[in-house]
PQR file of N, CA, C, O and H, with PARSE charges and radii, in Angstrom:
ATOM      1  N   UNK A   1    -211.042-110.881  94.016 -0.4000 1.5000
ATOM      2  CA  UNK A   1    -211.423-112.147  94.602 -0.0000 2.0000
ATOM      3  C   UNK A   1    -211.008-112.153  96.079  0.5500 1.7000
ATOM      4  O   UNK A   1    -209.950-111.692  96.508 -0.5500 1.4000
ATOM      5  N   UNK A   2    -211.897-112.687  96.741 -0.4000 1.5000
ATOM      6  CA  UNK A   2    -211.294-112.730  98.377 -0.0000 2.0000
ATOM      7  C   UNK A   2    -210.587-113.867  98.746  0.5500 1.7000
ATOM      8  O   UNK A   2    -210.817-114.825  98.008 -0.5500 1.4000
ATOM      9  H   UNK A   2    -212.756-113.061  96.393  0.4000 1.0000
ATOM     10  N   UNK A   3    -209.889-114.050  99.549 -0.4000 1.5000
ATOM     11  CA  UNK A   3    -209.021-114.974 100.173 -0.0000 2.0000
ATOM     12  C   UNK A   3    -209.847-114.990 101.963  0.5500 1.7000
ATOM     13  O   UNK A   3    -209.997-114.243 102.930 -0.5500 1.4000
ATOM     14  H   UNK A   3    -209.703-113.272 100.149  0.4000 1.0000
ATOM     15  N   UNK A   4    -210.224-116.548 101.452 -0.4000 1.5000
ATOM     16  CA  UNK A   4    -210.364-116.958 102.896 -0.0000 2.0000
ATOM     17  C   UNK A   4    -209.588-117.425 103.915  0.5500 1.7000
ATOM     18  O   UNK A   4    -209.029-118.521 103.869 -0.5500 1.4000
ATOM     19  H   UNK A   4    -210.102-117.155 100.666  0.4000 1.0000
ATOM     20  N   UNK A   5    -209.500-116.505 105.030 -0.4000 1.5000
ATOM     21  CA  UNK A   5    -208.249-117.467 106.083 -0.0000 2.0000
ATOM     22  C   UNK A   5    -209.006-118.362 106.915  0.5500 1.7000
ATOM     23  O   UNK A   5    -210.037-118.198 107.568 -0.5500 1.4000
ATOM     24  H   UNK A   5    -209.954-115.615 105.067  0.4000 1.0000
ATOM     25  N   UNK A   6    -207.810-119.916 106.634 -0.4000 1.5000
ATOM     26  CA  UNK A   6    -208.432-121.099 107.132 -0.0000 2.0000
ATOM     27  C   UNK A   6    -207.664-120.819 108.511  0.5500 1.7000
ATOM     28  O   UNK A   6    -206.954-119.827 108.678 -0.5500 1.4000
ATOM     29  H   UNK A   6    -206.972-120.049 106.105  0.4000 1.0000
ATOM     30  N   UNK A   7    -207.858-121.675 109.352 -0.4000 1.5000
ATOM     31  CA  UNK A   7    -207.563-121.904 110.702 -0.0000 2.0000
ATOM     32  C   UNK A   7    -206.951-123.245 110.531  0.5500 1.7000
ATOM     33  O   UNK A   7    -207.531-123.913 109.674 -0.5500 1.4000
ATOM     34  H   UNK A   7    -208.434-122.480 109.217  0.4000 1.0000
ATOM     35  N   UNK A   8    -205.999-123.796 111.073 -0.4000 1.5000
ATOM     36  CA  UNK A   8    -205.177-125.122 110.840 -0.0000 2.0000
ATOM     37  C   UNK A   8    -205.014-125.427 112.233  0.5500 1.7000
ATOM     38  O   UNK A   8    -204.358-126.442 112.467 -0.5500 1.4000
ATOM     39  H   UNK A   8    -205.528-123.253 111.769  0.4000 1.0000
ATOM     40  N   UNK A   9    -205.425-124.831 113.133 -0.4000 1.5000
ATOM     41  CA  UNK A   9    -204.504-125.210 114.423 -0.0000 2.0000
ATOM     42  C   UNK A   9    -206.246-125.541 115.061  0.5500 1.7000
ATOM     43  O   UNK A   9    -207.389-125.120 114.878 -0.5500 1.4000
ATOM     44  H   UNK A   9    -205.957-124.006 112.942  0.4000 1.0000
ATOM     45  N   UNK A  10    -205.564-126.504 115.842 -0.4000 1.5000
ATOM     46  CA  UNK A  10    -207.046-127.199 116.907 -0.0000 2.0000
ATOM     47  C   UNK A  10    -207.281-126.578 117.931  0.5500 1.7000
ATOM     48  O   UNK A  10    -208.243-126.955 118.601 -0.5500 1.4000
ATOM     49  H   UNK A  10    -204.636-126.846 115.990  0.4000 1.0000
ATOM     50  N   UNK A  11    -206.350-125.231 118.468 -0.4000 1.5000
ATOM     51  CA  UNK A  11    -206.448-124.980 119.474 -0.0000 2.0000
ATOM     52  C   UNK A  11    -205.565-125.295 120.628  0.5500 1.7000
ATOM     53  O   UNK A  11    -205.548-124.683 121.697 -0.5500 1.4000
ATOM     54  H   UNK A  11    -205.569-124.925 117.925  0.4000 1.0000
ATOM     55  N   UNK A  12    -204.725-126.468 120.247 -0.4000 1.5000
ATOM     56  CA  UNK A  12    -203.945-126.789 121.461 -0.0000 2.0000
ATOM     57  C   UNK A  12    -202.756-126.592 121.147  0.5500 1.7000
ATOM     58  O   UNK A  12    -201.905-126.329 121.996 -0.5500 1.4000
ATOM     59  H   UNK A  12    -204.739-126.965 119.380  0.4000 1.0000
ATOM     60  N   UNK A  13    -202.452-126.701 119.653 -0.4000 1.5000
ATOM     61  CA  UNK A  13    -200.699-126.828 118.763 -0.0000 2.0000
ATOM     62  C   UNK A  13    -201.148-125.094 117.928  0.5500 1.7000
ATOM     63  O   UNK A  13    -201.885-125.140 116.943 -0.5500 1.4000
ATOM     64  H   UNK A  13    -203.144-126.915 118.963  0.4000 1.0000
ATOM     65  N   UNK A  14    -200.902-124.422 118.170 -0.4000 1.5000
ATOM     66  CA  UNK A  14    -200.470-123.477 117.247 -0.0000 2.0000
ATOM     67  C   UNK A  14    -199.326-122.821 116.486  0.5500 1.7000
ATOM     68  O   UNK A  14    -199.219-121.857 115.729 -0.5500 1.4000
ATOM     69  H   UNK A  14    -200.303-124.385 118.970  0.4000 1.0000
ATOM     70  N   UNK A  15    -198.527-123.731 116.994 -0.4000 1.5000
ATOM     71  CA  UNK A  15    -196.674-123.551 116.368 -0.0000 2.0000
ATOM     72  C   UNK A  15    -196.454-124.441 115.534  0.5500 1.7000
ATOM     73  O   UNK A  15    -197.219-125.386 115.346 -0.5500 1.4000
ATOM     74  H   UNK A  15    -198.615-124.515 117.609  0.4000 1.0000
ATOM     75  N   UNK A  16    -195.416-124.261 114.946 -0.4000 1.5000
ATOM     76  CA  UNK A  16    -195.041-125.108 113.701 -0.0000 2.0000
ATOM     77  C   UNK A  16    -194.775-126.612 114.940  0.5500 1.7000
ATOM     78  O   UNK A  16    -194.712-126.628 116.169 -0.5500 1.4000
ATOM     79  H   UNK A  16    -194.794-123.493 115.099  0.4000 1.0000
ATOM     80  N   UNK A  17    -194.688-127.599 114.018 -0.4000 1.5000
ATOM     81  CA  UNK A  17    -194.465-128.711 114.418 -0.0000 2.0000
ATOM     82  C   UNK A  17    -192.977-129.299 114.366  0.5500 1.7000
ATOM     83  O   UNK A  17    -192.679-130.463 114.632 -0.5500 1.4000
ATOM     84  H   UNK A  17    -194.739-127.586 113.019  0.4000 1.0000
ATOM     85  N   UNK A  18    -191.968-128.135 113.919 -0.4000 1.5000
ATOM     86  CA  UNK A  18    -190.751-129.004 113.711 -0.0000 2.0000
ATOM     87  C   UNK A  18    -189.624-127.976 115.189  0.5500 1.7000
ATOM     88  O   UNK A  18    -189.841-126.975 115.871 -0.5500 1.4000
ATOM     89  H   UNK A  18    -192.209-127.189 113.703  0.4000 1.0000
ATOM     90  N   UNK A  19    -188.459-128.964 115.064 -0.4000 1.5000
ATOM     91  CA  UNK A  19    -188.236-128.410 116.669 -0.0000 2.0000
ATOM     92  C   UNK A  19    -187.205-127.504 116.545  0.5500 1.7000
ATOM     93  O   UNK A  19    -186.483-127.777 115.587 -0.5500 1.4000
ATOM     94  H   UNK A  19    -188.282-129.778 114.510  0.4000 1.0000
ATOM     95  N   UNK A  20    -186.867-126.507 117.175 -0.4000 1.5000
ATOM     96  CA  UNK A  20    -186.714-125.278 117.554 -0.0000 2.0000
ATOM     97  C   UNK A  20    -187.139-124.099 116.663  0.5500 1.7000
ATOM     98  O   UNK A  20    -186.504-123.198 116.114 -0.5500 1.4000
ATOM     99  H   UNK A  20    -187.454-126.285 117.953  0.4000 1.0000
ATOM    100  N   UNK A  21    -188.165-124.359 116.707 -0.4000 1.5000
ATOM    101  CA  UNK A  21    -189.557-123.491 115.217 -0.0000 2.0000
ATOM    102  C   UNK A  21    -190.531-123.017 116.480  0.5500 1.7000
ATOM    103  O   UNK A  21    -190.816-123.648 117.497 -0.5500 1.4000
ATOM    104  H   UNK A  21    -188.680-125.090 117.153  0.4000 1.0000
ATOM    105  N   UNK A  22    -190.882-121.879 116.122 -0.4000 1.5000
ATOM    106  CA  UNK A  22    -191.846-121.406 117.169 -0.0000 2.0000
ATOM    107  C   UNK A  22    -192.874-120.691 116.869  0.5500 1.7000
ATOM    108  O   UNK A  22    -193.727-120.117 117.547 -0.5500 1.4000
ATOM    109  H   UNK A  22    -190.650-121.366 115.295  0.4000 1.0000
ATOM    110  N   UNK A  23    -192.527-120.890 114.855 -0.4000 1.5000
ATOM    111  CA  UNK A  23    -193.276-119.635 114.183 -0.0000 2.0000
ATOM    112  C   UNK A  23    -195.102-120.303 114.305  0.5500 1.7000
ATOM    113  O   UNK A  23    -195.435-121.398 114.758 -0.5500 1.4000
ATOM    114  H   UNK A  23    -191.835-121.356 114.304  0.4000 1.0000
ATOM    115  N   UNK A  24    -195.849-119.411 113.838 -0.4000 1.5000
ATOM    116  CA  UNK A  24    -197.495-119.837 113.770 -0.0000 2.0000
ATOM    117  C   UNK A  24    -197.720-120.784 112.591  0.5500 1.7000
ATOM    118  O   UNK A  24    -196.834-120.601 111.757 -0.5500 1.4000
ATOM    119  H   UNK A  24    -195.579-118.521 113.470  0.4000 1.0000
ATOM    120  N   UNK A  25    -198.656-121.805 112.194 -0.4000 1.5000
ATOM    121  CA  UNK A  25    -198.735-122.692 111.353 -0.0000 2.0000
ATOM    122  C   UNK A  25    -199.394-121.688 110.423  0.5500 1.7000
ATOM    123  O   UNK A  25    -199.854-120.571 110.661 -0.5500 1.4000
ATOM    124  H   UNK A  25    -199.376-121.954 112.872  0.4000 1.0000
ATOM    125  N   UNK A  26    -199.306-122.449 109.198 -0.4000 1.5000
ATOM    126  CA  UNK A  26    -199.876-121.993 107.543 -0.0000 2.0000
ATOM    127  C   UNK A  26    -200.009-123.048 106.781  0.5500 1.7000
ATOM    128  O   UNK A  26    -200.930-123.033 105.964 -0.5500 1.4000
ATOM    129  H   UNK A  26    -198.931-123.356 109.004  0.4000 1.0000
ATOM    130  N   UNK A  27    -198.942-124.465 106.877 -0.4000 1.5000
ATOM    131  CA  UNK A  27    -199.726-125.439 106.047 -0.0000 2.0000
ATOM    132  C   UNK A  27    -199.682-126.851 107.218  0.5500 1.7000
ATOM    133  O   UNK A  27    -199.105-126.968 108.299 -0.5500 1.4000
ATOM    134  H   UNK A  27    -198.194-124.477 107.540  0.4000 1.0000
ATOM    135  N   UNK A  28    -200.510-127.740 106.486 -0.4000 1.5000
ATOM    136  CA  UNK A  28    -200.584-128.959 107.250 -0.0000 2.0000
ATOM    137  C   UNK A  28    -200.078-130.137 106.205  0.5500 1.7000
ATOM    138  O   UNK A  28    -199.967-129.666 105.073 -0.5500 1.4000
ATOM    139  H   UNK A  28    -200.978-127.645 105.608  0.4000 1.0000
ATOM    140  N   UNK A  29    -199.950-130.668 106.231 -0.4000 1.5000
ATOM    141  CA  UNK A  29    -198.311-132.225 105.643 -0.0000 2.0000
ATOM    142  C   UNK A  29    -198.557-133.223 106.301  0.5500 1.7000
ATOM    143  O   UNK A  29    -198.564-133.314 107.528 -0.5500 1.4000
ATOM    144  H   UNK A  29    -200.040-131.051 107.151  0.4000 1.0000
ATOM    145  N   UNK A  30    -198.867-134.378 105.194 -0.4000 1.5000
ATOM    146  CA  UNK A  30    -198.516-135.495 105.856 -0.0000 2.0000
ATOM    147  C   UNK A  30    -197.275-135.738 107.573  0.5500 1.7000
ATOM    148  O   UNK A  30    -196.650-134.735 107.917 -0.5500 1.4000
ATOM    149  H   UNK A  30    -198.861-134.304 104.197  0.4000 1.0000
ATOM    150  N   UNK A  31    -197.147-136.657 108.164 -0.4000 1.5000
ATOM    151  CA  UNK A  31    -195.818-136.662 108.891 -0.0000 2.0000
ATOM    152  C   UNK A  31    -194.692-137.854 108.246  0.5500 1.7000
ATOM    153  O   UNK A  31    -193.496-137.931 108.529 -0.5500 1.4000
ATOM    154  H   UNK A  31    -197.655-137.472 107.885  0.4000 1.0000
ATOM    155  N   UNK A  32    -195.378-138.638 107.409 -0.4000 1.5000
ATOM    156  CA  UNK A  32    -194.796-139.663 106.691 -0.0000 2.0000
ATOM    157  C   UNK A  32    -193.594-139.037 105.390  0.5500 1.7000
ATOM    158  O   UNK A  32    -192.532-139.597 105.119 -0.5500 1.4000
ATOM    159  H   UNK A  32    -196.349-138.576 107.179  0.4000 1.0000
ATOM    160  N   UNK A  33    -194.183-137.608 104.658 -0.4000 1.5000
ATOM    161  CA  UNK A  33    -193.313-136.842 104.166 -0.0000 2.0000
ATOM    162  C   UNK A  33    -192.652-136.186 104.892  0.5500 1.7000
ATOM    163  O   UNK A  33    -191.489-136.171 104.488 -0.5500 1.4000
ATOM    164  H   UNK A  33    -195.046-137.154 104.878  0.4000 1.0000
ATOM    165  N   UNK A  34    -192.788-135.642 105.746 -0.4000 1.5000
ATOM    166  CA  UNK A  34    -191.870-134.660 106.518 -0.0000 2.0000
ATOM    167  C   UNK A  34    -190.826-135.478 106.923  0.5500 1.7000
ATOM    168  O   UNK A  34    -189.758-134.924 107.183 -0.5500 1.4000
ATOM    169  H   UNK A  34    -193.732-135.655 106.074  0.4000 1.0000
ATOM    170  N   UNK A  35    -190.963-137.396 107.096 -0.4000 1.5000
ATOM    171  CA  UNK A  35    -189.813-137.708 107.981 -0.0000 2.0000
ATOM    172  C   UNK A  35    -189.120-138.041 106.921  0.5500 1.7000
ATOM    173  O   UNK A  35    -188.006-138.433 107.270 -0.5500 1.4000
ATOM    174  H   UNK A  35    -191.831-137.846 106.885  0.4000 1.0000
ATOM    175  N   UNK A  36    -189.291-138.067 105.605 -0.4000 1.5000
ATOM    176  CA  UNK A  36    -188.434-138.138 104.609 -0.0000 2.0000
ATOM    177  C   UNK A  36    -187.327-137.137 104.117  0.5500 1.7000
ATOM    178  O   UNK A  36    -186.378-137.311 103.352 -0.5500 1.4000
ATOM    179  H   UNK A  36    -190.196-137.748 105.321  0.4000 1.0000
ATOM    180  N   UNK A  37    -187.819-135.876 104.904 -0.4000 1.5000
ATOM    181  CA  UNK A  37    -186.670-134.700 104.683 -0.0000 2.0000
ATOM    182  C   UNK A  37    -185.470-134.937 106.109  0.5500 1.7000
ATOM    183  O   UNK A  37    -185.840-135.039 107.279 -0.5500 1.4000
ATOM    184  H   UNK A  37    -188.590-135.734 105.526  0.4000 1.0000
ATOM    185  N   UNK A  38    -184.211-134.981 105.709 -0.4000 1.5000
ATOM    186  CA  UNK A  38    -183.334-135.131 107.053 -0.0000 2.0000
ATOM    187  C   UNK A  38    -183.281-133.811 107.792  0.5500 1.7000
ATOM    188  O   UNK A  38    -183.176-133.902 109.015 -0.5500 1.4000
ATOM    189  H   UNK A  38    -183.910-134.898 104.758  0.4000 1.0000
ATOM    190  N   UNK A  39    -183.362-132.022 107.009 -0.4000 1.5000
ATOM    191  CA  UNK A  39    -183.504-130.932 107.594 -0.0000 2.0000
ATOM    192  C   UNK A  39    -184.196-131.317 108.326  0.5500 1.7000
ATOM    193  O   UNK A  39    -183.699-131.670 109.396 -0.5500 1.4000
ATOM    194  H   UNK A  39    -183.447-131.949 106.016  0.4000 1.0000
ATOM    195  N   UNK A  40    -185.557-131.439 108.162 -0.4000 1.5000
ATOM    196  CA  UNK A  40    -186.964-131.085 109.378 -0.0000 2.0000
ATOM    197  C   UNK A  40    -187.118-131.758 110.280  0.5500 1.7000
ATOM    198  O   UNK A  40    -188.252-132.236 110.322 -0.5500 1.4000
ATOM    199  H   UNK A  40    -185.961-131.152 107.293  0.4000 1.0000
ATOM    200  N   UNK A  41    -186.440-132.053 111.111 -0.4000 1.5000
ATOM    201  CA  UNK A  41    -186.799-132.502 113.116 -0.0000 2.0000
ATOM    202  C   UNK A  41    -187.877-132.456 113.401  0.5500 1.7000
ATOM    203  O   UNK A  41    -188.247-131.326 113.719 -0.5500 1.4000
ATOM    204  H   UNK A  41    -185.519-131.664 111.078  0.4000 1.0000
ATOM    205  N   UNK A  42    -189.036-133.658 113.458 -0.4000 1.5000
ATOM    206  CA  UNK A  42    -190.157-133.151 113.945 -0.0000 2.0000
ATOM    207  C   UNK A  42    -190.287-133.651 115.513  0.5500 1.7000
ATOM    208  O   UNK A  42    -189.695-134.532 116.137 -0.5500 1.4000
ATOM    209  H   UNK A  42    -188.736-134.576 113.200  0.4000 1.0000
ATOM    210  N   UNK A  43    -191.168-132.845 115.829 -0.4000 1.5000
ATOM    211  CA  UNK A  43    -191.802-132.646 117.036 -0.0000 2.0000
ATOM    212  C   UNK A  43    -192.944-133.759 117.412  0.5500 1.7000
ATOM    213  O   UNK A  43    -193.452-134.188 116.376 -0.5500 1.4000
ATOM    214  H   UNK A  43    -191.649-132.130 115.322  0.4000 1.0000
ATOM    215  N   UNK A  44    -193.418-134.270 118.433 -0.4000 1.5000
ATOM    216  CA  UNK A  44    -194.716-134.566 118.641 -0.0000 2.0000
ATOM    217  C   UNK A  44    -195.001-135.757 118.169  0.5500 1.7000
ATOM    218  O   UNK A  44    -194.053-136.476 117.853 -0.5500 1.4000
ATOM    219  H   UNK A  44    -193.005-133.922 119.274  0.4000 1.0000
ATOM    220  N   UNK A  45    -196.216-136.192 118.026 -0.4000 1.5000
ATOM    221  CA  UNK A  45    -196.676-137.666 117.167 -0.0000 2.0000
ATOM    222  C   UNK A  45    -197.805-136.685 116.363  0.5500 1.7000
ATOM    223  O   UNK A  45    -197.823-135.461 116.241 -0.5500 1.4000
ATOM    224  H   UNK A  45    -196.986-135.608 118.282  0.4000 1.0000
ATOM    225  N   UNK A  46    -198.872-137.874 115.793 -0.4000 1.5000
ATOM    226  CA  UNK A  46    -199.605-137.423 114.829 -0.0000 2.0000
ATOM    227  C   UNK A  46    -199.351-137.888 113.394  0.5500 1.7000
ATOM    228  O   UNK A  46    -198.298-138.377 112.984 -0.5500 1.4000
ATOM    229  H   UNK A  46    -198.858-138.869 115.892  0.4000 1.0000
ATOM    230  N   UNK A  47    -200.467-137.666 112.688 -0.4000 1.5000
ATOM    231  CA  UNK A  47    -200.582-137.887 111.723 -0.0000 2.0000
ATOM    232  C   UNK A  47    -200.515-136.993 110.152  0.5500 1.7000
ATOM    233  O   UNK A  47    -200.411-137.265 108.956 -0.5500 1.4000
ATOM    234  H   UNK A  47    -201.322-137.269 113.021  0.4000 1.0000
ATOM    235  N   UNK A  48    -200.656-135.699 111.087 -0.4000 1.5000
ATOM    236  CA  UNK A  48    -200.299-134.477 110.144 -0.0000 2.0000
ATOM    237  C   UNK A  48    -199.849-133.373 111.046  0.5500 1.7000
ATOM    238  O   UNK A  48    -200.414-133.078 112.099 -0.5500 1.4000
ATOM    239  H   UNK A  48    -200.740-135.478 112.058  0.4000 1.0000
ATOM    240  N   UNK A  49    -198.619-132.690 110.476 -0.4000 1.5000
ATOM    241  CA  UNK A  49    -197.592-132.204 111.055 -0.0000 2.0000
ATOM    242  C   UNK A  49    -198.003-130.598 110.600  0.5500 1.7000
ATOM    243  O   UNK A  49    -198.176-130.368 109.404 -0.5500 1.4000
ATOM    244  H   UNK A  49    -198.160-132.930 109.621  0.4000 1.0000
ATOM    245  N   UNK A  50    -198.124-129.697 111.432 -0.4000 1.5000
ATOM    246  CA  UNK A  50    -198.401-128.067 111.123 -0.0000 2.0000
ATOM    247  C   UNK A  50    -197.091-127.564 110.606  0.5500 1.7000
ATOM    248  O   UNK A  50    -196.106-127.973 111.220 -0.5500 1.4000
ATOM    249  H   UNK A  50    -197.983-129.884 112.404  0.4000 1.0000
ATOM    250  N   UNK A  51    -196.915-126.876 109.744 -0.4000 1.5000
ATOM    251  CA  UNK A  51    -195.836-125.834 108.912 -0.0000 2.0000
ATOM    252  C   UNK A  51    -195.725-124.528 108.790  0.5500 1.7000
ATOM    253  O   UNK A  51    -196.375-123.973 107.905 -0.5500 1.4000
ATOM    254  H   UNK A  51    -197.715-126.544 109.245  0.4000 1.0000
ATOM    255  N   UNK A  52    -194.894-123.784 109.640 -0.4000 1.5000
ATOM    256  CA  UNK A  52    -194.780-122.749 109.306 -0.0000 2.0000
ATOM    257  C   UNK A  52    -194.277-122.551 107.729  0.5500 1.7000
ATOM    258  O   UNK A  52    -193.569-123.268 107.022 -0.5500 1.4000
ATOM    259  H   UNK A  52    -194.366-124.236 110.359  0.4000 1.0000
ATOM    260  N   UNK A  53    -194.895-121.366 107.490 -0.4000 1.5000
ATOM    261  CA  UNK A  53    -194.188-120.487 105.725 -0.0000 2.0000
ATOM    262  C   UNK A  53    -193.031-120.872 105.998  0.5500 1.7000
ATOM    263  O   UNK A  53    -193.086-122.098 105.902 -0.5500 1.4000
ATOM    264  H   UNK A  53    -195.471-120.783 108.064  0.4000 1.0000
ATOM    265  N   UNK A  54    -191.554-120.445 106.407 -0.4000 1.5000
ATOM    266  CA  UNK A  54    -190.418-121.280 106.155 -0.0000 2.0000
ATOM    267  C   UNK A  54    -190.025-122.242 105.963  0.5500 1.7000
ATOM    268  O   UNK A  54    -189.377-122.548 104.962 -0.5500 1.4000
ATOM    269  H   UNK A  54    -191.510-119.449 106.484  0.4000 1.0000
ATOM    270  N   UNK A  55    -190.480-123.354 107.369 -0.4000 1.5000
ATOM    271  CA  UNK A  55    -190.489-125.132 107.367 -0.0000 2.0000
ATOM    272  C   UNK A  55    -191.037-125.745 106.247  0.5500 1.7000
ATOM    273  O   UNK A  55    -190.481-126.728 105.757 -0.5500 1.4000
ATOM    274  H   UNK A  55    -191.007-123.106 108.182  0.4000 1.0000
ATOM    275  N   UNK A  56    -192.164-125.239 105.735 -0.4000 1.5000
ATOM    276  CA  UNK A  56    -192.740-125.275 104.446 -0.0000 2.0000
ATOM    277  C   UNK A  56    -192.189-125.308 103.439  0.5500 1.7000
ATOM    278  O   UNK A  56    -192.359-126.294 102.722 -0.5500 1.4000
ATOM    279  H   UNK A  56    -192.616-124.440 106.133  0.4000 1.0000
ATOM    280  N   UNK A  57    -191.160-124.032 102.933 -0.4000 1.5000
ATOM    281  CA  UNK A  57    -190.689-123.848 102.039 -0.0000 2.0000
ATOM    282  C   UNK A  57    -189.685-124.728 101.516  0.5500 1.7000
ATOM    283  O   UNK A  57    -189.429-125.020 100.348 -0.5500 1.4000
ATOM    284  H   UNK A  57    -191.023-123.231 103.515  0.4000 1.0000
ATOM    285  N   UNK A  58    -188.860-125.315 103.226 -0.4000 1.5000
ATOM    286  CA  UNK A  58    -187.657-126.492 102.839 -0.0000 2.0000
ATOM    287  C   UNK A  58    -188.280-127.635 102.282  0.5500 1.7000
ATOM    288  O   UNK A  58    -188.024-128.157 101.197 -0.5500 1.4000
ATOM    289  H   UNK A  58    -189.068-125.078 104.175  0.4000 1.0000
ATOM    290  N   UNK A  59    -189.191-128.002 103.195 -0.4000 1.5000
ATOM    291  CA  UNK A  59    -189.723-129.003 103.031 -0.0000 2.0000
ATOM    292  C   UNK A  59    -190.428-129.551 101.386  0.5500 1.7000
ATOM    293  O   UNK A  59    -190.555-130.623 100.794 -0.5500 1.4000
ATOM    294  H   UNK A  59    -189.398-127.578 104.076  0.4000 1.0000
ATOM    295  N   UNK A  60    -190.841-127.758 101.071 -0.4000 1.5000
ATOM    296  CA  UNK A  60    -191.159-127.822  99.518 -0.0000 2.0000
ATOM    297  C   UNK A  60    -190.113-128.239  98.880  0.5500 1.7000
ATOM    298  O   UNK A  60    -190.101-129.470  98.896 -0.5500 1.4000
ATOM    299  H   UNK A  60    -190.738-126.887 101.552  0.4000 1.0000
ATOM    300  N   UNK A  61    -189.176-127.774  98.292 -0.4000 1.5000
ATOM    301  CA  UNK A  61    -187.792-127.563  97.963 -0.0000 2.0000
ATOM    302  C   UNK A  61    -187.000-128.970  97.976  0.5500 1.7000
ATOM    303  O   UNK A  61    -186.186-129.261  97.099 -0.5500 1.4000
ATOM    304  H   UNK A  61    -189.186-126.774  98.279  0.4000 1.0000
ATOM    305  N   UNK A  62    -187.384-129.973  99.268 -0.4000 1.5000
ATOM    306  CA  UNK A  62    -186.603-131.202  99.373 -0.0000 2.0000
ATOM    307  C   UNK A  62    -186.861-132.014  98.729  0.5500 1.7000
ATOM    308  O   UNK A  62    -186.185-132.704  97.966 -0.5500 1.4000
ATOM    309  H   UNK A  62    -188.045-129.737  99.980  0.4000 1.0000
ATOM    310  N   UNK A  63    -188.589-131.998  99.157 -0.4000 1.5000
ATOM    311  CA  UNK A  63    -189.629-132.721  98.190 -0.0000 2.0000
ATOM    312  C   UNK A  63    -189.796-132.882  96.645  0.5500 1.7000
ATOM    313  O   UNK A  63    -190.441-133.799  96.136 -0.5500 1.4000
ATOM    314  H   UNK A  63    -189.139-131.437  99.777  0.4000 1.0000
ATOM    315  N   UNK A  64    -189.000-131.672  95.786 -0.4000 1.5000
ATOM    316  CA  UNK A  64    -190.060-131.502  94.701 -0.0000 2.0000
ATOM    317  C   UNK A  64    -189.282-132.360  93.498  0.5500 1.7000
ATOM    318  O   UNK A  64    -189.433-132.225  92.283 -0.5500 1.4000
ATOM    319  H   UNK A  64    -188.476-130.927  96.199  0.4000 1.0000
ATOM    320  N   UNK A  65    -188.439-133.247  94.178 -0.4000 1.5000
ATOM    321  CA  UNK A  65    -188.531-133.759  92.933 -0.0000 2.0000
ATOM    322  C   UNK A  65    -188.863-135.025  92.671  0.5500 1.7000
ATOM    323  O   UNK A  65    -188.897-135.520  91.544 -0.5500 1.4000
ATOM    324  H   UNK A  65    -188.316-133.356  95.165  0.4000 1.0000
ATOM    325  N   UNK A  66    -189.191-135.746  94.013 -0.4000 1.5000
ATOM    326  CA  UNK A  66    -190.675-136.704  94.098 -0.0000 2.0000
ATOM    327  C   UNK A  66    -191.847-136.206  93.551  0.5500 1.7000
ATOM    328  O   UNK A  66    -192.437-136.849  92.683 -0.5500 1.4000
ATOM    329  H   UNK A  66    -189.164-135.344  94.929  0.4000 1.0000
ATOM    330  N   UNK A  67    -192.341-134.918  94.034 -0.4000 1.5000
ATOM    331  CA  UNK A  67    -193.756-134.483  93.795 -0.0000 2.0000
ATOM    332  C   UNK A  67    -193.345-134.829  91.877  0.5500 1.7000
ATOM    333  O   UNK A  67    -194.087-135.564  91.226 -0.5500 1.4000
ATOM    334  H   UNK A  67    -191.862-134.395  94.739  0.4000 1.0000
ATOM    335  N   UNK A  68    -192.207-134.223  91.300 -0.4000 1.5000
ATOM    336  CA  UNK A  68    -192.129-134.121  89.917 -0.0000 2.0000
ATOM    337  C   UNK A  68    -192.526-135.524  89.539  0.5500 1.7000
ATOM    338  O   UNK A  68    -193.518-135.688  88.829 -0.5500 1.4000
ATOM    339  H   UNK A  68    -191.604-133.626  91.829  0.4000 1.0000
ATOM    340  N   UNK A  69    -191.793-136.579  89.981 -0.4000 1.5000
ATOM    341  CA  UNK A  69    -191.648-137.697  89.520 -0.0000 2.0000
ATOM    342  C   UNK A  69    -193.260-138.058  89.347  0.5500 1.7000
ATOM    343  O   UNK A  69    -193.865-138.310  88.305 -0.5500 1.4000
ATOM    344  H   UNK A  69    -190.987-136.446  90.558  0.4000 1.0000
ATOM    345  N   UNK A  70    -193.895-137.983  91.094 -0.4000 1.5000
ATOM    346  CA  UNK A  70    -195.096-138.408  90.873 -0.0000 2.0000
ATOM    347  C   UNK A  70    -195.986-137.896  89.923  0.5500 1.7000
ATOM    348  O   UNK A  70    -196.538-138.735  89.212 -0.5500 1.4000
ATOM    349  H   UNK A  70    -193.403-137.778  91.940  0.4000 1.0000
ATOM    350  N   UNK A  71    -196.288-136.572  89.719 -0.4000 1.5000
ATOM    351  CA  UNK A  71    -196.713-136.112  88.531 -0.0000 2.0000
ATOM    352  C   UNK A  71    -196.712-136.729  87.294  0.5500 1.7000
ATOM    353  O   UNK A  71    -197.770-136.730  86.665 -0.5500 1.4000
ATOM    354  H   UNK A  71    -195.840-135.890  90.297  0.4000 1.0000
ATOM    355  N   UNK A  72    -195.479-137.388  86.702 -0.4000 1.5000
ATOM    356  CA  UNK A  72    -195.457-137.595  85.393 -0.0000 2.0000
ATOM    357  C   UNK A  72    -196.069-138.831  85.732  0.5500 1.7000
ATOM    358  O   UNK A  72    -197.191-138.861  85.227 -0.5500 1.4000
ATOM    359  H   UNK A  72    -194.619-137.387  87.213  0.4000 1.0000
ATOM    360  N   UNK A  73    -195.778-139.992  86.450 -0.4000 1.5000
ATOM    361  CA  UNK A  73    -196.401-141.234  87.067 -0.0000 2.0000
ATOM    362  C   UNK A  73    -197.727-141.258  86.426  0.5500 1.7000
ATOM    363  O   UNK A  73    -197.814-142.024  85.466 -0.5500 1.4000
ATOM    364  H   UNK A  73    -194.867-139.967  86.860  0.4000 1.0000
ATOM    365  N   UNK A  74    -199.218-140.305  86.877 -0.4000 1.5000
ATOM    366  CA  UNK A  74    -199.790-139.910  86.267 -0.0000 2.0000
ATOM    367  C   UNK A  74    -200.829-140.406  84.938  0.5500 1.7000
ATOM    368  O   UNK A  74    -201.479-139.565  84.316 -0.5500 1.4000
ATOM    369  H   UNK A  74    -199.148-139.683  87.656  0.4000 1.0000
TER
END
């Protein structure tokens, strides 16, 4: 099966969105979740915040046991 690579960046932001992060984006996130994690410092305004694979991963990790909750919600 092939894997398509998406493009996330507009052209003007191609770095992660959180601050002293410099890596290239891979996912895009609400900014309303991200300000719920105290790790992730974000950067910028907006409405959806770019993620590097690492920033990502915390951000997964901080999150998941809302995402759980919401799930069963359901």
């Amino acid at each position: 099966m092939k894997r398509r690579v998406i493009n996330l960046s507009n052209g003007t932001q191609s770095r992660c969105g959180i601050a002293n992060c410099n890596d290239s984006i891979k996912r895009s996130v609400s900014r309303k979740k991200v300000d719920l994690v105290p790790e992730l410092e974000v950067r910028g305004n907006g409405k959806k915040i770019g993620l590097c694979q690492s920033c990502y991963r915390i951000f997964k990790k901080a999150t998941k046991k809302d995402r759980t909750l919401e799930s069963l919600g359901r």
